[in-house]
C-alpha positions as CSV (number, residue, x, y, z in Angstrom):
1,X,-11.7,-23.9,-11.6
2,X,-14.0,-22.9,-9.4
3,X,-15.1,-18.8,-9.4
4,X,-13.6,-17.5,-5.7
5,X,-15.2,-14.3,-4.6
6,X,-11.8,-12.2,-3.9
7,X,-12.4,-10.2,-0.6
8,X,-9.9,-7.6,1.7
9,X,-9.5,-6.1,4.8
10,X,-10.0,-2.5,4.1
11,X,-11.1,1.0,5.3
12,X,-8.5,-0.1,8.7
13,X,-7.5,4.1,8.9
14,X,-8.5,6.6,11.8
15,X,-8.5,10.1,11.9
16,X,-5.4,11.1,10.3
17,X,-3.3,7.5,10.1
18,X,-3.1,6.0,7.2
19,X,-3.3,2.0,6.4
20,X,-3.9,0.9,3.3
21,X,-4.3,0.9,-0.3
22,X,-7.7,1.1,-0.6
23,X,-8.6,3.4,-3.7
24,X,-6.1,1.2,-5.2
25,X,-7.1,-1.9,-4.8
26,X,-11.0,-1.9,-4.4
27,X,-11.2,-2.2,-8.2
28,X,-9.8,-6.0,-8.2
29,X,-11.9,-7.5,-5.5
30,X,-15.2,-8.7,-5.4
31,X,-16.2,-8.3,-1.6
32,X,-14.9,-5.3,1.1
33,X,-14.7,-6.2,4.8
34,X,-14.8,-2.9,6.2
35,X,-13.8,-1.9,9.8
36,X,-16.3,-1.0,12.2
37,X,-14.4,1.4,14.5
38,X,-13.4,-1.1,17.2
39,X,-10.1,-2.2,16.0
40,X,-9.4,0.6,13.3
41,X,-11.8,3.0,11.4
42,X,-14.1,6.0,12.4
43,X,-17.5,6.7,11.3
44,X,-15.8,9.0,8.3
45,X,-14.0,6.8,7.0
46,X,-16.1,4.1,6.9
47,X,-18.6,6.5,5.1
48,X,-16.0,7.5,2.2
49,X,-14.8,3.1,2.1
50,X,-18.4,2.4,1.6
51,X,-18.6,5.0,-1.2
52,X,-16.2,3.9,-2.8
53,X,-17.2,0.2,-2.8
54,X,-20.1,1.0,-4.1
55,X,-18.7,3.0,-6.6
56,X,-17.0,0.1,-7.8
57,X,-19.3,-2.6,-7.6
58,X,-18.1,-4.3,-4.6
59,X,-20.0,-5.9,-1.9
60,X,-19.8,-4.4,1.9
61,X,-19.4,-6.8,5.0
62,X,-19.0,-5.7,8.0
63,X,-15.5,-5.9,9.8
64,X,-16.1,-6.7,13.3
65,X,-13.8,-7.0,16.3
66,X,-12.9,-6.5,19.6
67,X,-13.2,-3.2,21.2
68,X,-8.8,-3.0,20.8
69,X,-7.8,-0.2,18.9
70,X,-4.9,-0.2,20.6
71,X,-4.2,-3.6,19.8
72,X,-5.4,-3.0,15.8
73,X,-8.0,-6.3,17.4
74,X,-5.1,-8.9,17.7
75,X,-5.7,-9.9,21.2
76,X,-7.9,-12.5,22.3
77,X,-9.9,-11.1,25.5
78,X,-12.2,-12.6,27.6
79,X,-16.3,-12.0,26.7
80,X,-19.7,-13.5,27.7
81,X,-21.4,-15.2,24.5
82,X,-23.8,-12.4,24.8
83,X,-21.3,-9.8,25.3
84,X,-20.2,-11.3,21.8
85,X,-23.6,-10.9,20.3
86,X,-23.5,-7.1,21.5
87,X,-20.1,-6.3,19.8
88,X,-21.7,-7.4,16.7
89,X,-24.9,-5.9,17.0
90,X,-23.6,-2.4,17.4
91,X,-20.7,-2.6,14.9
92,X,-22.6,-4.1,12.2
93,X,-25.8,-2.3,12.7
94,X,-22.8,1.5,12.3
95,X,-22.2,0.2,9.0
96,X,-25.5,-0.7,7.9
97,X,-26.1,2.9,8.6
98,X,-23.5,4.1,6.7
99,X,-25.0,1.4,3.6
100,X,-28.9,2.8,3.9
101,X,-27.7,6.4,4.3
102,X,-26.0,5.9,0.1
103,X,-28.3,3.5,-0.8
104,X,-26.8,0.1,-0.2
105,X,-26.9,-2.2,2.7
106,X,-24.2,-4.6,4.3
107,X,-24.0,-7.7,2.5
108,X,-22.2,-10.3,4.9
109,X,-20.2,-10.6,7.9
110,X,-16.3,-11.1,8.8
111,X,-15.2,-11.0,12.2
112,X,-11.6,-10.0,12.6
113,X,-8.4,-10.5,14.2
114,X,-8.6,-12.5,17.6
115,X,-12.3,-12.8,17.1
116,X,-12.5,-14.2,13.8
117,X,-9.6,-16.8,15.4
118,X,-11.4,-17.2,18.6
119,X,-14.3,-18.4,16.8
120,X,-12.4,-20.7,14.8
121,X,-11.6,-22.5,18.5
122,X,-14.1,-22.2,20.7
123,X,-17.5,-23.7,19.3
124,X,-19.5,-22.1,21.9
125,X,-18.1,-18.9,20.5
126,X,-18.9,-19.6,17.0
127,X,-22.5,-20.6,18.1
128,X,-22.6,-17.2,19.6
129,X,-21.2,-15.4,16.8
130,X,-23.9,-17.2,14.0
131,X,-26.8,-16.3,16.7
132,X,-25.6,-13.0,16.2
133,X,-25.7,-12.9,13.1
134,X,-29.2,-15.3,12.7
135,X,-31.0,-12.8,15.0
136,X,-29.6,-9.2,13.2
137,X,-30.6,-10.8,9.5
138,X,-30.4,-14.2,8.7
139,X,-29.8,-13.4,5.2
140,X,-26.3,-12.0,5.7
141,X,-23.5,-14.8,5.0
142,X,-20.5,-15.2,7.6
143,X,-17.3,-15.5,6.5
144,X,-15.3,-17.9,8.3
145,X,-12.1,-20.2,7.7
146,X,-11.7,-23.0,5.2
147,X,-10.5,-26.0,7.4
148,X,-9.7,-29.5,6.6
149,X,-13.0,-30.2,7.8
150,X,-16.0,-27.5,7.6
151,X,-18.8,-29.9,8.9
152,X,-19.2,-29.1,12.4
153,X,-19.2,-25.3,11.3
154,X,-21.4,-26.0,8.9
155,X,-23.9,-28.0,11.4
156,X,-24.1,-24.8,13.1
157,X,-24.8,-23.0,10.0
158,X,-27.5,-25.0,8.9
159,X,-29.4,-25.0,12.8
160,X,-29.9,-21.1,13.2
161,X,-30.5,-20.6,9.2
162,X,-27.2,-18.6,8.4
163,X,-25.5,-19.7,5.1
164,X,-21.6,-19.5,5.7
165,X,-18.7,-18.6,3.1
166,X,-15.8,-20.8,3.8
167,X,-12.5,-18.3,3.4
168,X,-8.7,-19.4,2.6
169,X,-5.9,-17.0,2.4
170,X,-3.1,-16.8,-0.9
171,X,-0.6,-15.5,1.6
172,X,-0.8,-17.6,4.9
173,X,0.9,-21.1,5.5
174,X,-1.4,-23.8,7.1
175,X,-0.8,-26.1,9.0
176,X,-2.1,-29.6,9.0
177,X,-5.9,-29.2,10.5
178,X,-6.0,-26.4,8.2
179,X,-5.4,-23.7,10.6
180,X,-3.8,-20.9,10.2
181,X,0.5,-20.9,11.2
182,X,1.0,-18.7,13.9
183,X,2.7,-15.0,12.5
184,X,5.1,-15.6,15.6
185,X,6.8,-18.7,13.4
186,X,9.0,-18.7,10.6
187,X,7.1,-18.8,7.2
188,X,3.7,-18.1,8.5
189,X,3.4,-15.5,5.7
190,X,3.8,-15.6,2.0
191,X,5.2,-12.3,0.7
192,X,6.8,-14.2,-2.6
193,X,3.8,-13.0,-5.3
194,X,4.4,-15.4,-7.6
195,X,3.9,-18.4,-4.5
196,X,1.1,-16.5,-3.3
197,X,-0.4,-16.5,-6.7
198,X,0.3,-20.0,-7.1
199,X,-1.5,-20.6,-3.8
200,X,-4.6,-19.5,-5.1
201,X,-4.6,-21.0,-8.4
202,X,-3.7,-24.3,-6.2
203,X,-6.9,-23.4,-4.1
204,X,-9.5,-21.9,-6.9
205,X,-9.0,-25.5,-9.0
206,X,-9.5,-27.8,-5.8
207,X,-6.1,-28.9,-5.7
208,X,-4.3,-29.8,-2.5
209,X,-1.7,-27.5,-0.8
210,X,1.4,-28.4,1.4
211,X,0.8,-28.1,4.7
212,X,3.4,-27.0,7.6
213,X,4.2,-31.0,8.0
214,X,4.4,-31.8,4.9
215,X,1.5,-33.5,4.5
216,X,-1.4,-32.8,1.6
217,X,-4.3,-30.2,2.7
218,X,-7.8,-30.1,0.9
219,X,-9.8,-26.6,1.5
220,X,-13.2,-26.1,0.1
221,X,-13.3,-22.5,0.2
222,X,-15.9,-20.2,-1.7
223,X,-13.7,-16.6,-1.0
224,X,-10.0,-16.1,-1.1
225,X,-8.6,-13.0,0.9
226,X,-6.1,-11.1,-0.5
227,X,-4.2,-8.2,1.3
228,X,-3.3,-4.4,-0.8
229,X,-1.4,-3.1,2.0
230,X,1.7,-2.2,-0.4
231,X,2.1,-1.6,-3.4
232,X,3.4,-5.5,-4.0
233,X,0.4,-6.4,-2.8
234,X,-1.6,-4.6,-5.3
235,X,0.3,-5.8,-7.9
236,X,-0.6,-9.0,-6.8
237,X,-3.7,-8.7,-5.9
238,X,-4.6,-7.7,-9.4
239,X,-2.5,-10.8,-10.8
240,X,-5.0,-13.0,-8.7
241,X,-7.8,-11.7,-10.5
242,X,-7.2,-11.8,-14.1
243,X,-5.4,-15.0,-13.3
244,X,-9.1,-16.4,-11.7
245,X,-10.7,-14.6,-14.5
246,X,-11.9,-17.0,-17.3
247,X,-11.1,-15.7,-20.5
C-alpha cells in the first residue's frame, strides 16, 4: 500500500464566520492547503492556521483561487494566462509571508475551487498555472487531480521543472476519464464514512474504483484529500489515517 500524504482544505474562515474544524483535525493530516484571502480567509487567520500547522508538524501549501469571496471561489470566470499567473503570485507570495514571519515557508501549491477545475480542462490554463509556479520557486510541488491518464499533465511538469503531486478525493464519485462528478448530480459526494474510507484504502493499495458508468478506474495518486468540516468528517478523517498507517 502505497504511503498517501493526507491533505485538507483549511483556514476557509473570515473575520468573525466560522468554517471548519481546523484545530480538530490538523493533527491527522499530513499537508494544509490554506486559503489565501481570495475565496475565504484574512491575513489573521491565515497567521493563527499557519501556527497551528506548524505546531503540529504539517506542511503549508498555499490555497489559491479566484478573487470570489462571495462565491467561496466556485465560479469559473474569465482571466488572461497572465492574469492567472498574477492571482498566484500575490496569494502565494501573502502566505509565504505569513511562513518566514514564524519560521517556515510554503511547501507546495493547490489551486482551488473553479481554478483548480479550470486547470484540469483547459491545458493552456494549466501551462499558465505551472509557469506560475516555475517562475515564483520551482521547488514548490503543485497539487493537481489524479486522472485516468496523468501524462500530458505530467509533460507539462517535466518542461518548466515543477514536480507535480497527483491528488484523488475519499469522498467524491468519478466518472469515467477520472474527473470529478459534478456536485449538481445525484451521488457526486460520499458522506457514508465507512465507503469513503473504503475509497481510500481502494486508492492507497492501487486498486481500481467504480466509476459513474460502471466501468473500472485506475488513479495513480500520491495525496488523498480529506475534508473535517463536521464532526463526521473528523471522525473519519482520523479513521483514514490510522487505517493508512502501517503498523
Amino acid at each position: 500500500m502505497s504511503r498517501l500524504l493526507l491533505n485538507c482544505d483549511i483556514g476557509e474562515s473570515f473575520g468573525n464566520w466560522t468554517l471548519g474544524l481546523d484545530a480538530e483535525v490538523m493533527p491527522f493530516i499530513d499537508c494544509a492547503n490554506v486559503a489565501c484571502g481570495f475565496h475565504a480567509g484574512d491575513p489573521s487567520i491565515m497567521r493563527k492556521t499557519v501556527s497551528l500547522a506548524f505546531e503540529h508538524g504539517v506542511q503549508v501549501g498555499a490555497h489559491p483561487a479566484y478573487q470570489d469571496l462571495q462565491g467561496f471561489g466556485r465560479r469559473s470566470m474569465a482571466y488572461t494566462p497572465q492574469e492567472i499567473q498574477d492571482l498566484l503570485h500575490y496569494q502565494v507570495g501573502a502566505l509565504d509571508g505569513i511562513c518566514r514571519a514564524q519560521g517556515g515557508r510554503v511547501s507546495y501549491v493547490k489551486p482551488h475551487g473553479a481554478m483548480y477545475n479550470d486547470m484540469m480542462a483547459k491545458p493552456a490554463q494549466l501551462r499558465a498555472v505551472i509557469q506560475a509556479v516555475a517562475a515564483y520557486d520551482a521547488s514548490l510541488p503543485l497539487m493537481l487531480m489524479a486522472t485516468r491518464d496523468n501524462s500530458a499533465a505530467q509533460a507539462l511538469g517535466d518542461e518548466y521543472g515543477v514536480t507535480l503531486w497527483f491528488e484523488a478525493f475519499a469522498d467524491r464519485a468519478y466518472d469515467s476519464a477520472g474527473h470529478l462528478v459534478s456536485r449538481q448530480l445525484p451521488g457526486a459526494v460520499h458522506h457514508d464514512p465507512e465507503k469513503i474510507i473504503q475509497q481510500a484504502l481502494t486508492i492507497a493499495r492501487g486498486e481500481h474504483l467504480v466509476a459513474s458508468d460502471g466501468s473500472p478506474l485506475h488513479l495513480q495518486a500520491n495525496t488523498l484529500c480529506v475534508h473535517g468540516d463536521n464532526a463526521s468528517s473528523v471522525a473519519a478523517v482520523q479513521r483514514i489515517r490510522e487505517a493508512l498507517t502501517p503498523a
